[in-house]
C-alpha positions as CSV (number, residue, x, y, z in Angstrom):
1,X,16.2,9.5,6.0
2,X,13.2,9.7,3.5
3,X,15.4,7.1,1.1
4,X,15.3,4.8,4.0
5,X,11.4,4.5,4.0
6,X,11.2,4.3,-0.2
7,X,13.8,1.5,0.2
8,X,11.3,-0.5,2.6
9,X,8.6,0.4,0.3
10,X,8.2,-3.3,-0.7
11,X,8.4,-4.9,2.6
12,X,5.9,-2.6,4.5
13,X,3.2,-3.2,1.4
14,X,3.7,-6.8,2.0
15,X,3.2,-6.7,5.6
16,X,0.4,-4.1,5.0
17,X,-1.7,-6.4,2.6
18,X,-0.9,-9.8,4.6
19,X,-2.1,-8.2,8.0
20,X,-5.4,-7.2,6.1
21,X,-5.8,-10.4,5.0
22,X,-5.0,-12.4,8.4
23,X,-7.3,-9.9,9.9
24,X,-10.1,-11.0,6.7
25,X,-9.4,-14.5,7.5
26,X,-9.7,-14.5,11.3
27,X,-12.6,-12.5,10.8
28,X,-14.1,-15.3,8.7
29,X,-12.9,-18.3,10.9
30,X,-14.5,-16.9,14.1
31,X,-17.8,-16.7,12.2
32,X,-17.4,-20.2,10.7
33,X,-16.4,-21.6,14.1
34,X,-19.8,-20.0,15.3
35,X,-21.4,-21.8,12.4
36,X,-21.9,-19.3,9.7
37,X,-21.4,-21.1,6.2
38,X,-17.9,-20.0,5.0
39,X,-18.7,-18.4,2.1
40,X,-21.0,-16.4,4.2
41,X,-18.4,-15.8,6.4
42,X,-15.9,-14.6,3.8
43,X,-17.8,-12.3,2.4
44,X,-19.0,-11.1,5.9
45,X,-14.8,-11.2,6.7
46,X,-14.2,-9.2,3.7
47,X,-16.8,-6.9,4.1
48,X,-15.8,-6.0,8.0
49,X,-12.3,-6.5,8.4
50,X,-11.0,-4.7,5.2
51,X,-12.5,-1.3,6.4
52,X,-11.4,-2.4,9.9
53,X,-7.9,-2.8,8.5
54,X,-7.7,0.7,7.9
55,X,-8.3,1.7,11.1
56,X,-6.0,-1.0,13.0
57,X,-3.1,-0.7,11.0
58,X,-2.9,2.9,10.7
59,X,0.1,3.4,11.3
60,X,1.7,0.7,8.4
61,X,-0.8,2.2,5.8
62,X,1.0,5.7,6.2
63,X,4.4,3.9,6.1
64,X,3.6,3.0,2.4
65,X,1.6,5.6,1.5
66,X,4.8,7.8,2.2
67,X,6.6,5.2,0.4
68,X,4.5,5.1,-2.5
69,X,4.7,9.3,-2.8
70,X,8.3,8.9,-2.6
71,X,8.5,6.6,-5.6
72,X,6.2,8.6,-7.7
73,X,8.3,11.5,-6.7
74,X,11.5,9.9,-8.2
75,X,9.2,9.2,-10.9
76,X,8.1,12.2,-11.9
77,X,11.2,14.1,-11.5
78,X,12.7,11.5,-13.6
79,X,9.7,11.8,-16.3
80,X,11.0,15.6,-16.3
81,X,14.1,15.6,-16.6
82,X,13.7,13.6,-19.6
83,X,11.4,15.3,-21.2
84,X,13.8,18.0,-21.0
85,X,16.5,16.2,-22.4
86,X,14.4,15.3,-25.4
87,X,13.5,18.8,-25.7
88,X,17.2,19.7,-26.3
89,X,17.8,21.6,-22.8
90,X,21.4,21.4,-22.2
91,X,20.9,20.9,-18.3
92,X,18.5,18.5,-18.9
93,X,16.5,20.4,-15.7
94,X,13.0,21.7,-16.5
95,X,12.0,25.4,-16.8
């Protein structure tokens, strides 16, 4: 079942980084449609809503962040298990 979330790894980052930056830019358009200037308001957008992105979407940010372990996981027992083989181990396992 832990494959199943590493394969989605690239769609839930995706969704993760365009709902931060929806929530950025509605963030920003409210405050320019109360008549902030917008570059005021984007840095006031980016300032609020990325902090607040971490709270709200919770949830999506530990879907990748179990992804992303997962990867580096495969990674690094990958990384091993060729180091291993260069080192002339016939299993090709570390000790």
């Amino acid at each position: 079942m832990s494959d199943v979330k590493a394969d989605h790894l690239p769609r839930d980052l995706t969704l993760y980084l365009l709902a931060r930056f929806v929530l950025v830019g509605v963030i920003a358009g409210a405050l320019s449609l109360a008549g902030v200037p917008l570059l005021v308001a984007l840095l006031i957008g980016l300032v609020v809503g990325l902090p607040l992105g971490l709270l709200l979407f919770r949830p999506l940010n530990a879907r990748v962040t179990a992804g992303l372990a997962k990867r580096n996981e495969k990674r690094a027992r990958a990384r091993a298990q060729l180091r291993a083989q260069l080192r002339g181990d016939a299993a090709g396992q570390p000790e």
